[in-house]
MIDOTOR-146717 format. One line per field, with one value per residue (C-alpha): residue number from 0; residue in three letters; chain; y, x, z. Coordinates in steps of 0.5 Angstrom, whole numbers. Example, Ala and Ser with C-alpha at 12.3 -4.5 7.8 and 13.67 -1.06 7.14 Angstrom:
# residues 2
resi = [0/1]
resn = [ala/ser]
chain = [A/A]
y = [-9/-2]
x = [25/27]
z = [16/14]
***
This chain:
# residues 585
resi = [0/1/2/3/4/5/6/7/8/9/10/11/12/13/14/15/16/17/18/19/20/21/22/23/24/25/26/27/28/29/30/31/32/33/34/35/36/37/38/39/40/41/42/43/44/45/46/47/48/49/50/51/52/53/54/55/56/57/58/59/60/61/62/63/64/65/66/67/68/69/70/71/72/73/74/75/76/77/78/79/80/81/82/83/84/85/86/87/88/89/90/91/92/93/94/95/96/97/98/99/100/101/102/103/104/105/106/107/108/109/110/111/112/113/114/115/116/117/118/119/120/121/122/123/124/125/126/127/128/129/130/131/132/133/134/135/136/137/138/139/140/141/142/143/144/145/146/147/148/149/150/151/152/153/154/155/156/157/158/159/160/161/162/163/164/165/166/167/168/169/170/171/172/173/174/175/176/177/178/179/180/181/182/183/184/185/186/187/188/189/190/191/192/193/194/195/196/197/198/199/200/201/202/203/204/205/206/207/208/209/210/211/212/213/214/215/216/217/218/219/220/221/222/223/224/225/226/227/228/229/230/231/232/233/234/235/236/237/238/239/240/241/242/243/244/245/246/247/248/249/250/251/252/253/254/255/256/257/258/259/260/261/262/263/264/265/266/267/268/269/270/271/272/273/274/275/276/277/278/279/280/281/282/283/284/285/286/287/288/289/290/291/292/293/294/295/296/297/298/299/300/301/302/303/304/305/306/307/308/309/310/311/312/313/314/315/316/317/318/319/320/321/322/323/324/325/326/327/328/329/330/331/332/333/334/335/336/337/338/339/340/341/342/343/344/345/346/347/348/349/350/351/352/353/354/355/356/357/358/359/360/361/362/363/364/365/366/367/368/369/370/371/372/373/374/375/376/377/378/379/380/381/382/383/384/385/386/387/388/389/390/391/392/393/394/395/396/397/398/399/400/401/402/403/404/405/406/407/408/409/410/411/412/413/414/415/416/417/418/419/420/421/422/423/424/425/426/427/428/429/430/431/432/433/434/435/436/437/438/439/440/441/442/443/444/445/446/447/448/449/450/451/452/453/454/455/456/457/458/459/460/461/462/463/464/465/466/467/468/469/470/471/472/473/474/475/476/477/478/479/480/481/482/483/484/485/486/487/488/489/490/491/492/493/494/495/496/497/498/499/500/501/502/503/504/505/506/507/508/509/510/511/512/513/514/515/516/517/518/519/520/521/522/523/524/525/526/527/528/529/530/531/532/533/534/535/536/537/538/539/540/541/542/543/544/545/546/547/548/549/550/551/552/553/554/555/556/557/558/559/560/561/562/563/564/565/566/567/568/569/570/571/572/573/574/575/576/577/578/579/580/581/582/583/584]
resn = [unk/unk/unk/unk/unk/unk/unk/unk/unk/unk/unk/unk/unk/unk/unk/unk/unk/unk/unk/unk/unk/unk/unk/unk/unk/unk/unk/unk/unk/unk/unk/unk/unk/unk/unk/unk/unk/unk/unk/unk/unk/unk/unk/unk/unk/unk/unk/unk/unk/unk/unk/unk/unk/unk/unk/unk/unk/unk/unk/unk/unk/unk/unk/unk/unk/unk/unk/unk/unk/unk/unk/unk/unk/unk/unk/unk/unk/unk/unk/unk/unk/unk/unk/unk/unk/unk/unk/unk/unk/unk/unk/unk/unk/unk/unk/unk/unk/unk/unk/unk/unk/unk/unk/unk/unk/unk/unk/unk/unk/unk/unk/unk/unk/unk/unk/unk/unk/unk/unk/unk/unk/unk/unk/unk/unk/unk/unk/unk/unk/unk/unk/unk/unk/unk/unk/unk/unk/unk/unk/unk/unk/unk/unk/unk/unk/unk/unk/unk/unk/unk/unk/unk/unk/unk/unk/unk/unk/unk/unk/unk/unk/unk/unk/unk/unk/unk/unk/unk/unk/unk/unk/unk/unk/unk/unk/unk/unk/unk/unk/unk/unk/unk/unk/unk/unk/unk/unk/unk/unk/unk/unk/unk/unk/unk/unk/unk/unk/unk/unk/unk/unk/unk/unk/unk/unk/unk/unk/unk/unk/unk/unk/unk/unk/unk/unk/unk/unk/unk/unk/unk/unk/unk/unk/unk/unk/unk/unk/unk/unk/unk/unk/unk/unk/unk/unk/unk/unk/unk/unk/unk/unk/unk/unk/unk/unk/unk/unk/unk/unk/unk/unk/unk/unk/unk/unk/unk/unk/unk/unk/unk/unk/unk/unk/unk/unk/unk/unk/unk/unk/unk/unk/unk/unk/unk/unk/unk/unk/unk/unk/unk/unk/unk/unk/unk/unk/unk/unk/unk/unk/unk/unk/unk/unk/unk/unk/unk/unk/unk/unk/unk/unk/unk/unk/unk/unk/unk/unk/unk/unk/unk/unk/unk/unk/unk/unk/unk/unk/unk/unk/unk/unk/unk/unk/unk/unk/unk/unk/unk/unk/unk/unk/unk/unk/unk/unk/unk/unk/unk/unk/unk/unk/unk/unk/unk/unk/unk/unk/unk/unk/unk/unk/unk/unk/unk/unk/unk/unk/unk/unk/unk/unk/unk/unk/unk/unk/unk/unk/unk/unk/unk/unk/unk/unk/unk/unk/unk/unk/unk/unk/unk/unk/unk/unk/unk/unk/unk/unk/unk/unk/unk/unk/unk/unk/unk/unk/unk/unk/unk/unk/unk/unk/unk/unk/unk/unk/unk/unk/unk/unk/unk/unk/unk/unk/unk/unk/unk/unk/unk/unk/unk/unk/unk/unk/unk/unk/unk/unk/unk/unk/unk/unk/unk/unk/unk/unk/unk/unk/unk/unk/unk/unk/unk/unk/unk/unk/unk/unk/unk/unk/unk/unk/unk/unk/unk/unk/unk/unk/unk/unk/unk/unk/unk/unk/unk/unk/unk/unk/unk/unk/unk/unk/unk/unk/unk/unk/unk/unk/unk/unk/unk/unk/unk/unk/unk/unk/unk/unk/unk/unk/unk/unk/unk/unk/unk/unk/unk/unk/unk/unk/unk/unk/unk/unk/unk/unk/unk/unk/unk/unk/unk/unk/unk/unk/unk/unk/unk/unk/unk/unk/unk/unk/unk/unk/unk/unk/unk/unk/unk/unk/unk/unk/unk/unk/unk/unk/unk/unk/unk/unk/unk/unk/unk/unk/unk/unk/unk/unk/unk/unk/unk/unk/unk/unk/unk/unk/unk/unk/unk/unk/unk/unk/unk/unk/unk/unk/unk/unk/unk/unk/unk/unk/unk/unk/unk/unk/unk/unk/unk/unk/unk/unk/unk/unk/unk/unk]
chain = [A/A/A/A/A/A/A/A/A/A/A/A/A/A/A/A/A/A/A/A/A/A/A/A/A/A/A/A/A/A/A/A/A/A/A/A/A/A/A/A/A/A/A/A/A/A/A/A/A/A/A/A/A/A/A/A/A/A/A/A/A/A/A/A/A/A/A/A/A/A/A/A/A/A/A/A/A/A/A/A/A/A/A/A/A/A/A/A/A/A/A/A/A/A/A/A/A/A/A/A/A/A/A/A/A/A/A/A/A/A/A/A/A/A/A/A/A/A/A/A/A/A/A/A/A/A/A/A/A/A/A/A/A/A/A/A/A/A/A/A/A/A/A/A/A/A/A/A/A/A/A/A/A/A/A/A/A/A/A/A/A/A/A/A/A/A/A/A/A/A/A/A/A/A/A/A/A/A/A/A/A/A/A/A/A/A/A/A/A/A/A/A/A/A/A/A/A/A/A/A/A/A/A/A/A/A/A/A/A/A/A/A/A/A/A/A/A/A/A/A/A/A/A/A/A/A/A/A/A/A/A/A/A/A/A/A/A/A/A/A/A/A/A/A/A/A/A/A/A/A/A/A/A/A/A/A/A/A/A/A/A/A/A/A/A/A/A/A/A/A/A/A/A/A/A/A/A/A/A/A/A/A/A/A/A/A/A/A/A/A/A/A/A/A/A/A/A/A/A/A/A/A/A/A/A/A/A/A/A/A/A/A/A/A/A/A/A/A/A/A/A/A/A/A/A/A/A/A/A/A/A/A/A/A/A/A/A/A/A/A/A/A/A/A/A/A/A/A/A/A/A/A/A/A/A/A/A/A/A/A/A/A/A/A/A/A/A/A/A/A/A/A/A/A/A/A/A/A/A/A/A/A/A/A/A/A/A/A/A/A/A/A/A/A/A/A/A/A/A/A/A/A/A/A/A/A/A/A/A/A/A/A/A/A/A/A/A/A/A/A/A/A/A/A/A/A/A/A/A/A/A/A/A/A/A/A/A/A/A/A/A/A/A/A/A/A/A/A/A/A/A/A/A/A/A/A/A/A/A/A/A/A/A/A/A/A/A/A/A/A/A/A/A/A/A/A/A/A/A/A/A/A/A/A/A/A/A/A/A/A/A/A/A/A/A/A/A/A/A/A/A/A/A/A/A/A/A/A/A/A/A/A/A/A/A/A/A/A/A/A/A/A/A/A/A/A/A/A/A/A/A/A/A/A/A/A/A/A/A/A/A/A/A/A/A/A/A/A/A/A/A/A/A/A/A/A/A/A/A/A/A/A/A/A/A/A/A/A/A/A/A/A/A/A/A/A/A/A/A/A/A/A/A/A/A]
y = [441/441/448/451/450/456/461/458/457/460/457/450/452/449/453/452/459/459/458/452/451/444/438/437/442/449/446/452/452/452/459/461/460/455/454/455/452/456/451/452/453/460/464/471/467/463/465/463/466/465/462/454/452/447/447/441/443/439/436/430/427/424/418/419/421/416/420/417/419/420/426/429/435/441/441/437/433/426/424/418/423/427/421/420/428/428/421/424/430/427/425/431/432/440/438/433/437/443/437/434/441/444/437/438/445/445/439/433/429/423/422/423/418/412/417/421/416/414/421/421/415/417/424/420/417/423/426/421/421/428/427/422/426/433/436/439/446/448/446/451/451/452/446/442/444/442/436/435/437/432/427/428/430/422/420/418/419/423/427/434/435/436/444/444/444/451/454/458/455/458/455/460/459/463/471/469/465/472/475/467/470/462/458/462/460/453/453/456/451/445/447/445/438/437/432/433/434/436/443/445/445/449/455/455/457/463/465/463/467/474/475/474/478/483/483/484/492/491/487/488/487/480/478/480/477/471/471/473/468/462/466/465/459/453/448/442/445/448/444/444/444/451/454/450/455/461/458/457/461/464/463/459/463/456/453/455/450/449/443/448/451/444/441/448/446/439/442/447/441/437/443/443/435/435/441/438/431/435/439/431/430/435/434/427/428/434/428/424/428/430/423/421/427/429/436/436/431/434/441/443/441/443/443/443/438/443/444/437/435/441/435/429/433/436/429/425/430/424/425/418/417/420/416/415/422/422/416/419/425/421/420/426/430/424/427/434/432/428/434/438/434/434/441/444/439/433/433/430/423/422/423/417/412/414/414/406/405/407/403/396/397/393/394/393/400/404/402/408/413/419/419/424/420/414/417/420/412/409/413/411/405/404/408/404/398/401/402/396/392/395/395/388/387/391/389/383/385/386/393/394/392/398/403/402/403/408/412/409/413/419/418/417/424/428/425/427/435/433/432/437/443/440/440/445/441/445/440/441/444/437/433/437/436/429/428/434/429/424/429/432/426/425/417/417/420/416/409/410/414/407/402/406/406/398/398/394/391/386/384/388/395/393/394/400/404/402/404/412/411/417/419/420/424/428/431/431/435/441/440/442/447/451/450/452/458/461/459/464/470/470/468/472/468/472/465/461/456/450/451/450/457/457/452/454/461/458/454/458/465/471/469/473/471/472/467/462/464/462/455/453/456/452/446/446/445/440/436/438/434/428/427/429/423/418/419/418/410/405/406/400/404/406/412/414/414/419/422/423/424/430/433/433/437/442/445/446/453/454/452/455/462/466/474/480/478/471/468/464/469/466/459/462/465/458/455/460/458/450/450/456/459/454/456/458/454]
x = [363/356/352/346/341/338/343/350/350/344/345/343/337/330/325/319/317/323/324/331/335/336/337/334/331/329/326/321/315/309/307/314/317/313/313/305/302/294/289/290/297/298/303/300/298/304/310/315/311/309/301/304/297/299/292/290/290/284/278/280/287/288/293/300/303/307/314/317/323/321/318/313/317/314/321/321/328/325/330/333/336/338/342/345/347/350/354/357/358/363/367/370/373/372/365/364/365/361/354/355/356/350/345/347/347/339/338/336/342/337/335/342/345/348/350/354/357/360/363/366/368/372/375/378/383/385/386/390/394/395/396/402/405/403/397/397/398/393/388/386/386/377/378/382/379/371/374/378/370/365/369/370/362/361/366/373/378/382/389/389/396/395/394/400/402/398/404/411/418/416/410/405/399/402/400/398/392/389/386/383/376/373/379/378/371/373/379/374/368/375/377/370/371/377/379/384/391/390/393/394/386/387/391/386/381/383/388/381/376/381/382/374/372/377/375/368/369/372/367/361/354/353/360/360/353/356/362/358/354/359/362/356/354/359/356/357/355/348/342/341/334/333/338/337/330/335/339/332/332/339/346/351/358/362/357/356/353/346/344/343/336/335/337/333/326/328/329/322/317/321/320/313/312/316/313/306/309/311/303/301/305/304/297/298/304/298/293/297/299/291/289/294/292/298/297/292/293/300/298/305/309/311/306/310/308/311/318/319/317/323/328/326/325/332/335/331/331/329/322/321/322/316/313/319/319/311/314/321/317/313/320/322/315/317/324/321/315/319/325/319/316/324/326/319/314/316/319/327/322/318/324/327/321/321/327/328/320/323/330/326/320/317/309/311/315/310/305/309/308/303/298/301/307/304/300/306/310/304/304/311/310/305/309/316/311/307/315/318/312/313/320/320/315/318/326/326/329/325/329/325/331/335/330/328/336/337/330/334/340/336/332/338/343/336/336/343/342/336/340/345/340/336/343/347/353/357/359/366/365/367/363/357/359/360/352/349/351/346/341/341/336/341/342/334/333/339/337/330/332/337/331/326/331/333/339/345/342/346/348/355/351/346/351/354/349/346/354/353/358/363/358/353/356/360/353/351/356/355/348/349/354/350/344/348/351/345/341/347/347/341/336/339/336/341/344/337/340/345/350/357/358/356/360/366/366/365/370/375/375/376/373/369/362/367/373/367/365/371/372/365/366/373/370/364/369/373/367/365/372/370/364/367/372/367/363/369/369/370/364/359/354/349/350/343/344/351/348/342/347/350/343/341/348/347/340/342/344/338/334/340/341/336/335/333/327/328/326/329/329/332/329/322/324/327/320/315/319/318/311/307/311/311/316/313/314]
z = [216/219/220/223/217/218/218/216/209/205/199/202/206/203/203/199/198/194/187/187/180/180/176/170/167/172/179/179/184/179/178/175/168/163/155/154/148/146/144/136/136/134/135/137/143/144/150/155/161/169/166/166/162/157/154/148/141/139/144/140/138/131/129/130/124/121/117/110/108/101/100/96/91/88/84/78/82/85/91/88/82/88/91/85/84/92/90/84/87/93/87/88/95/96/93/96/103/101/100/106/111/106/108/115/116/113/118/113/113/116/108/106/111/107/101/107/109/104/101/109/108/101/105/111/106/104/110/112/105/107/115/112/106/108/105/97/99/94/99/103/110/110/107/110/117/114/112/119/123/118/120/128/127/124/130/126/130/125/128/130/129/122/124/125/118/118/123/122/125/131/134/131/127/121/119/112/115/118/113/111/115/111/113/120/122/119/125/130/127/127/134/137/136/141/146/152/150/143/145/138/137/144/141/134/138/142/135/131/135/137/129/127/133/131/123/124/124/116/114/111/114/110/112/120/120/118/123/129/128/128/134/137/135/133/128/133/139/136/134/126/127/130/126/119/117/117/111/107/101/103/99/102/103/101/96/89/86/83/87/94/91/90/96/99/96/100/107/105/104/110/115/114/114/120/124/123/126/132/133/134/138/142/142/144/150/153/152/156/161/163/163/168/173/177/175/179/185/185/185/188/182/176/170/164/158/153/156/158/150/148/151/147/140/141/143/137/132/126/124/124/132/133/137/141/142/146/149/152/154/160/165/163/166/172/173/175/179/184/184/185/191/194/193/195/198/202/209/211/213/208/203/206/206/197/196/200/196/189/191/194/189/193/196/204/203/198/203/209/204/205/200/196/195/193/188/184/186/182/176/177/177/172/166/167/166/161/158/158/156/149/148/150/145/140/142/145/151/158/161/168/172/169/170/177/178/174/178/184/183/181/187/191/189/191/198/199/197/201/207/205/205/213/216/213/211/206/201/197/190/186/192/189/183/182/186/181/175/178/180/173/171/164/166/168/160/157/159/156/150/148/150/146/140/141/137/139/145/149/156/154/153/157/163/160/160/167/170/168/163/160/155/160/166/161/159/165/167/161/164/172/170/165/170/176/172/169/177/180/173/171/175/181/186/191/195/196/192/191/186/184/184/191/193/189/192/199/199/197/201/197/190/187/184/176/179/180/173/170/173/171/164/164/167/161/157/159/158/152/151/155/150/144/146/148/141/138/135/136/141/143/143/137/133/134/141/141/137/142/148/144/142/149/151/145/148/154/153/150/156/161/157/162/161/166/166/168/161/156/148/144/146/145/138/136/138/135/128/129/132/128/122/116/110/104/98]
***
């Protein structure tokens, strides 16, 4: 259905006086939102703000710290009695457990990957003994639903039809669990972990979700806490590393034993050791965005080394990724610069010449660009060779092919919405969405992250990766939708914006801005499912790389969770305390 681009359907007119939410990230113009770092660090002077100065911390930067994973203690406990501890801690099964929830809820399971492997590796035998002979009944349901999270989390593939041993002769989760407010959060955390199909887990959450919603008025102020806070904030679906400096010094509600304060003192010295790995960081990240100069030939586009960074520190969450963090960052701030010179700088025809520049790579085509152009295709360029030369020379496999086409397909889904705003064609909601998924930039960020890693390269995988994969698309997915619902909610940028929310309540005349809602809600679900399935096992992919995919889907409400005042509150506090607040020892 071709329209009048000016009049017709608001939603798809460009404009470059108009902020546009769209891809990766907020396609804002350059004076609008920005995470703003004040030269030394401090946290009076640091906010999310309209300034979009990134300003370098020191004139000079230093060597990028290397991280060990054997920390220096305060404690009298060395890590090696502390391994030994955990192992001999998971010889009991709800002990065992209780450990690895505890390492992961304070984020320092990378110390302990082999010992939680291992005690995993001991519950999965004994859920399927009691999947096939009927669990101990002694066990209670927080146990069994723990048990059932951990090991979907570590990708087993483990039956959700063990619920069902929880309901009465009628289908319904029995009224003896009601007031089981542990075994209720343990269900609502289980139910999180669901695939398509499993409709059992389905149930779980609303029954789960209404009754620890209704308990919180009975509780006392430590328990509603607690319960509100897994409401809001699912162990799958959140980050470890934003919520793990709340648990510091606190008393676990499930966990007794004395090694907690241990593990505590662990997770302080790590905090601390990891928050100065990511100063440097930053400091070389600015170092390298200044020296290319794109904020100033580029002057339209967006000035953001800081929100770009955000993304690789929530992917790569493992202190000794530190130099993949700095490296992934660079696409990451390419992705936003060429967003920004499609939705807000480049005409129709100077669209067309990059994106057959960005799809031939070949010097006959870059030459008809216009000067602004070529200058961001060189940098382009210059960084997709600087990257491939090093994970060849660290990897042993040359990835130029692979990132050109995955910048290709990029470019190629930004053309299309471009086409879409000049002539006023109103897509269909899933046609959006199926374009919005590429235009997301998540395979652009997806591709680098598994050649940065280098582990499990071959052929095979190679061509997985390159064809937009589930894993892929199902987070990309959570992205666009996420984005497209805070763009429409809080941003109130009334319909000068493309979206799935637009496009849905277009195409279905009557629907109300809250029936849209509720798709998109459901449609953010169903891709939480796909990608809970696709990091199930077997899976061809490295685990690092699954775990990365996820991370990325986990701080997307973070990055999408607007206010009235179009900023993001929650992601600011969480950054004040990773940056400038150190844990006192």
């Amino acid at each position: 259905m071709a329209l009048s681009s000016q009049a017709s359907f608001a939603p798809f007119h460009r404009s470059v006086s108009q902020n546009r939410t769209t891809k990766f990230g907020k396609s804002n113009l350059k004076n609008n939102l920005d995470l703003t770092v004040s030269p030394m660090l401090t946290p009076q002077k640091w906010s999310i703000t309209h300034d979009n100065t990134l300003l370098i911390p020191s004139t000079t930067t230093t060597p990028m710290e290397t991280y060990t994973s054997t920390p220096s203690y305060t404690c009298n406990t060395d890590l090696d009695l502390l391994k030994n501890i955990i192992r001999k801690a998971g010889e009991d099964p709800s002990e065992g457990l209780m450990m690895v929830d505890a390492i992961q809820r304070l984020g320092i399971d990378y110390i302990f990957e082999d010992e939680i492997e291992d005690i995993l590796q001991n519950q999965l035998l004994l859920f399927f003994n009691d999947f096939e002979h009927g669990h101990d009944h002694d066990q209670q349901l927080h146990e069994i639903a723990l048990r059932f999270r951990l090991l979907r989390q570590q990708g087993h593939f483990v039956p959700a039809d063990i619920f069902n041993n929880f309901k009465d002769n009628k289908g319904l989760f029995m009224t003896k669990i009601n007031e089981d407010i542990n075994g209720l959060m343990g269900l609502f955390e289980a139910s999180h972990l669901r695939i398509d199909g499993e409709h059992v887990l389905d149930e779980a959450e609303q029954f789960s979700g209404q009754l620890l919603n209704a308990s919180m008025t009975r509780l006392n102020h430590h328990q509603a806490r607690v319960v509100a806070n897994t409401l809001e904030n699912p162990c799958h679906k959140s980050l470890a590393k934003f919520t793990a400096k709340n648990l510091i010094g606190r008393t676990s509600p499930t966990v007794n034993n004395g090694y907690i304060n241990v593990l505590q003192q662990l997770a302080k010295v790590e905090f601390n050791k990891v928050q100065s790995i990511h100063k440097r960081e930053i400091v070389h990240i600015s170092k390298w965005w200044e020296d290319i100069g794109l904020a100033k030939e580029l002057a339209f586009a967006r000035d953001q080394p800081l929100k770009w960074y955000l993304w690789s520190m929530a992917c790569l969450t493992d202190p000794s990724l530190s130099q993949h963090r700095v490296e992934l960052t660079k696409p990451i701030s390419f992705i936003y610069i060429i967003d920004d010179i499609f939705d807000v700088y480049g005409s129709l025809d100077e669209l067309i010449l990059f994106t057959e520049a960005v799809n031939s790579w070949e010097s006959n085509a870059i030459e008809k660009l216009p000067d602004y152009m070529k200058i961001c295709f060189k940098a382009l360029d210059n960084l997709t060779n600087e990257i491939s030369h090093k994970v060849y020379k660290k990897h042993g496999w040359n990835p130029l092919h692979s990132l050109r086409k995955t910048w290709a397909s990029l470019c190629n889904a930004f053309l299309v919405e471009a086409k879409w705003f000049a002539s006023g064609h109103v897509p269909k909601a899933e046609e959006y969405l199926k374009n919005g998924v590429v235009s997301s930039g998540v395979h652009v960020v997806l591709v680098h992250i598994f050649f940065l890693l280098g582990q499990g390269i071959t052929q095979d995988t190679v061509d997985f990766v390159d064809s937009m994969p589930g894993i892929v698309t199902s987070t990309a997915a959570i992205l666009r939708l996420w984005d497209d619902l805070g763009s429409a909610k809080d941003e109130n940028q009334e319909g000068h914006d493309g979206s799935y929310v637009e496009c849905y309540m277009k195409e279905r005349e009557g629907s109300s801005f809250e029936d849209a809602r509720e798709q998109i809600i459901q449609k953010i679900s169903d891709a939480w499912k796909r990608l809970n399935k696709e990091c199930l096992s077997p899976n061809s992919l490295p685990p690092k790389f699954v775990k990365a995919s996820i991370n990325l889907a986990r701080l997307v409400p973070l990055m999408y969770s607007y206010d009235d005042n179009q900023r993001l509150p929650s992601l600011e506090e969480h950054m004040k305390s990773m940056l400038y607040e150190s844990v006192a020892m």
